[in-house]
N, C-alpha and C positions, 0 to 999 in steps of 0.2 A: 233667659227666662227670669222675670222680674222674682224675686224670692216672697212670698205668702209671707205679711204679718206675722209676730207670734201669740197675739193674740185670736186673731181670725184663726192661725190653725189650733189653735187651743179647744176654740169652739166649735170648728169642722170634729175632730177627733170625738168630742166629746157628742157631738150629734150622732156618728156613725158608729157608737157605740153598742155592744161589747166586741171586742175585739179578740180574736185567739191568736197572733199573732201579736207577740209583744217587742215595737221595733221601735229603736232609739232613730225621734226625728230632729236631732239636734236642739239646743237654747232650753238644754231639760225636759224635755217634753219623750215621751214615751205614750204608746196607744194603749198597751196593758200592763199598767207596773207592778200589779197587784193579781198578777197571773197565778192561777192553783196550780203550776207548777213550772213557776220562777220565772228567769229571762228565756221562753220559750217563746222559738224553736232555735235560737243565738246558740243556748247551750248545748242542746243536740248538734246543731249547722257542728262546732267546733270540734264535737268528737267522728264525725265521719267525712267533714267538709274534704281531709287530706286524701280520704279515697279519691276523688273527683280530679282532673288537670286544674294544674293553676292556672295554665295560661287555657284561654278560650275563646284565644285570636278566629276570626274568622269561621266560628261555630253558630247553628242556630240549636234555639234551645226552646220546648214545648211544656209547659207547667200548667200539667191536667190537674185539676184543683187549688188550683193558685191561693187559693184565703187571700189573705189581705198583701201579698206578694213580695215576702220575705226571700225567698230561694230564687223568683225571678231576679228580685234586684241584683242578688251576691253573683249568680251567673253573669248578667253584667260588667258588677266589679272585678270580675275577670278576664272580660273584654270579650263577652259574647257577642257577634255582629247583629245578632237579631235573635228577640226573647218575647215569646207569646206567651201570655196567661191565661188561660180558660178557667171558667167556672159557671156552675146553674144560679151559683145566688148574689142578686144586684148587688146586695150590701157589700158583700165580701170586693167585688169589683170596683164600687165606688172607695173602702179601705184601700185597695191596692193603688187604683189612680191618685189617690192621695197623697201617699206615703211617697210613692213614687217621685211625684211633682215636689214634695217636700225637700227630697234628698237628692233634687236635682239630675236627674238620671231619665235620658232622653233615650228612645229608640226600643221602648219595653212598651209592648202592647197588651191589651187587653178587652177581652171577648167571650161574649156568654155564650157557653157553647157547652154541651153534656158530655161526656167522656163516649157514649155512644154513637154519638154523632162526629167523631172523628174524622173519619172522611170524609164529611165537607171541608174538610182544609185544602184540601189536597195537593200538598206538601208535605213530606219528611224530612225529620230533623234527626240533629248528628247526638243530641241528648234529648232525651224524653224524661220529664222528672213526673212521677208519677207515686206521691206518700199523704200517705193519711187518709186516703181514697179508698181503697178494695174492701174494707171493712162497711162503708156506710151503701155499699150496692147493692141490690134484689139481684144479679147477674155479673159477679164476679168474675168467671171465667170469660165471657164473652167480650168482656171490659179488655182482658189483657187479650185475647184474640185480636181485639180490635187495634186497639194501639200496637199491635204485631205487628198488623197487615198492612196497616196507611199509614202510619204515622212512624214509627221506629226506623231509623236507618240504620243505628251503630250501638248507641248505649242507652241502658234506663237504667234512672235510680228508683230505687221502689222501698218502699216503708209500708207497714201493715200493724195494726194490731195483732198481736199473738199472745195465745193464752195457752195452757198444757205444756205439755213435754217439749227439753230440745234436742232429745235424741231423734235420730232416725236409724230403722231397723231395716233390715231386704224386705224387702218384698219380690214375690215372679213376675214375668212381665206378663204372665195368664194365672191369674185366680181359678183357682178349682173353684168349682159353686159349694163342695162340700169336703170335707176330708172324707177320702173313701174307705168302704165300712161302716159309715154313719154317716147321720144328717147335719152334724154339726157342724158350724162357719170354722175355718180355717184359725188358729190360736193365733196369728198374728194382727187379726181384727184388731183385739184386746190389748195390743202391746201401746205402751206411750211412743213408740216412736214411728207407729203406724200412720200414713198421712192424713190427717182428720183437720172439719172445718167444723168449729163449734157454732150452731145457732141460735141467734138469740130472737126470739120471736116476738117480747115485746122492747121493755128499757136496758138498755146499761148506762150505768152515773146520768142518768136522768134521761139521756138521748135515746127517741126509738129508734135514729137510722142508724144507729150501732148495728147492724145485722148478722156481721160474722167475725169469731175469730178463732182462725187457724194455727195450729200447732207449726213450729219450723218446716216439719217433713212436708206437710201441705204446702208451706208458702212455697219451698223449692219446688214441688212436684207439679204447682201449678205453672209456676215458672217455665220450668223444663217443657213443659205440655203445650204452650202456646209459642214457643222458639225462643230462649230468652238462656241464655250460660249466666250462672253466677260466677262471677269473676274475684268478686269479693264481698266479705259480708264485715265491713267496718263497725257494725252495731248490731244487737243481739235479732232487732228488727228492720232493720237497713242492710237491702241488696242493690249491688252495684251487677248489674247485667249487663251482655251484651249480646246480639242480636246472631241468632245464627237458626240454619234450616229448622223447619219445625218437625221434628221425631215422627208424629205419626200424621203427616200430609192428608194419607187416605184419609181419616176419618175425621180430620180438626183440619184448623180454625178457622177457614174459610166463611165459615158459616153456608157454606152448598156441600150437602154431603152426595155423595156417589151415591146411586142403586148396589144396593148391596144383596147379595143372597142371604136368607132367612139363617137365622145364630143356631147353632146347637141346641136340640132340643124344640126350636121351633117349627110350628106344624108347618106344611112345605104345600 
């Protein structure tokens, strides 16, 4: 592969600009040097990268939100056999094909493709990287259903925004509708380490698709709920999962639920 000028890519970078992905494309050149928050996502990559295998001999790898294709590449540099990028936004795709071809690194693909629409791949992979994503969804849970069902074979790394508490409290696995003797919701609604998704209805730091952010207990609860073991949690917002039956079959994630008979209390 003939190596790109360094001024043509000077001026590619500088067309496909802003970039949130700040990646050293060698001969000094960087896409965001001047990122709000530093060499990002290098410095993060570095404090959870050691959760992940180093060696990724003969692994295929799926990076649902790719951005400008930071984590596909590194998967690579580990000797991934095959590394697909997805994402809904051209720009972000054409950043990744860039960056990509810049740094020399063949065999990383790339494809627009929605996190919903996952099964059209139709192929599973032995790593699912799946961060920075679940926060910017109208349909968060169906997201991680999805990539359950088609696409996950063995492990996902998952990253989220989280805001609130990082305890988590019991919970029963049947909610009373009220504590008995009164009408009043059960006192561990109200606890911080009750599993809660904060909604954000319109902006956060300027973005509207900011739309959720969940407390720890939620991010695991969601986790657990669509078949996903956290295995480890290298960063306060970084889970390493791995893929196992999913808890309540009957009534998740397929997205076809059973006929069910009518719930407690409902008219028959």
């Amino acid at each position: 592969m003939t190596k790109m000028p360094t001024d043509r890519l000077r001026e590619e970078v500088a067309r496909l600009a802003p970039w949130f992905h700040n990646i050293d494309l060698g001969d000094g050149i960087q896409t965001a040097p001047e990122h709000f928050l530093g060499d990002y996502p290098r410095f993060k990559f570095e404090r959870f990268g050691p959760a992940l295998p180093a060696d990724m001999t003969g692994k295929t790898v799926l990076d649902i939100g790719c951005n400008a294709g930071f984590y596909s590449v590194e998967m690579k540099r580990r000797g991934a056999s095959r590394v697909l990028g997805i994402d809904s936004d051209e720009r972000y795709l054409a950043q990744a094909r860039l960056a990509t071809e810049a740094l020399g690194f063949t065999g990383v693909e790339f494809a627009k493709l929605s996190v919903y629409d996952v099964a059209a791949l139709g192929e599973k992979f032995d790593l699912v990287i799946f961060m920075g994503v679940l926060y910017h969804l109208r349909h968060p849970l169906l997201a991680l259903d999805l990539i359950r069902e088609h696409v996950a074979r063995d492990m996902m790394l998952f990253q989220t925004l989280q805001r609130g508490s990082d305890e988590v409290c019991e919970v029963p696995e049947d909610h009373p509708f009220y504590v008995p003797g009164t009408y009043d919701a059960p006192a561990y609604f109200d606890d911080p380490g009750y599993p809660k998704m904060h909604f954000i209805e319109r902006e956060y730091a300027h973005d509207w698709t900011n739309w959720w952010a969940p407390n720890h207990a939620a991010s695991e609860a969601m986790l657990r709920a669509s078949g996903f073991r956290v295995e480890a949690r290298p960063e306060r917002d970084v889970y390493l999962c791995r893929v196992v039956p999913v808890p309540y079959a009957e009534y998740g994630p397929a997205a076809v639920y059973p006929a069910r008979g009518p719930a407690q209390g409902e008219a028959k």
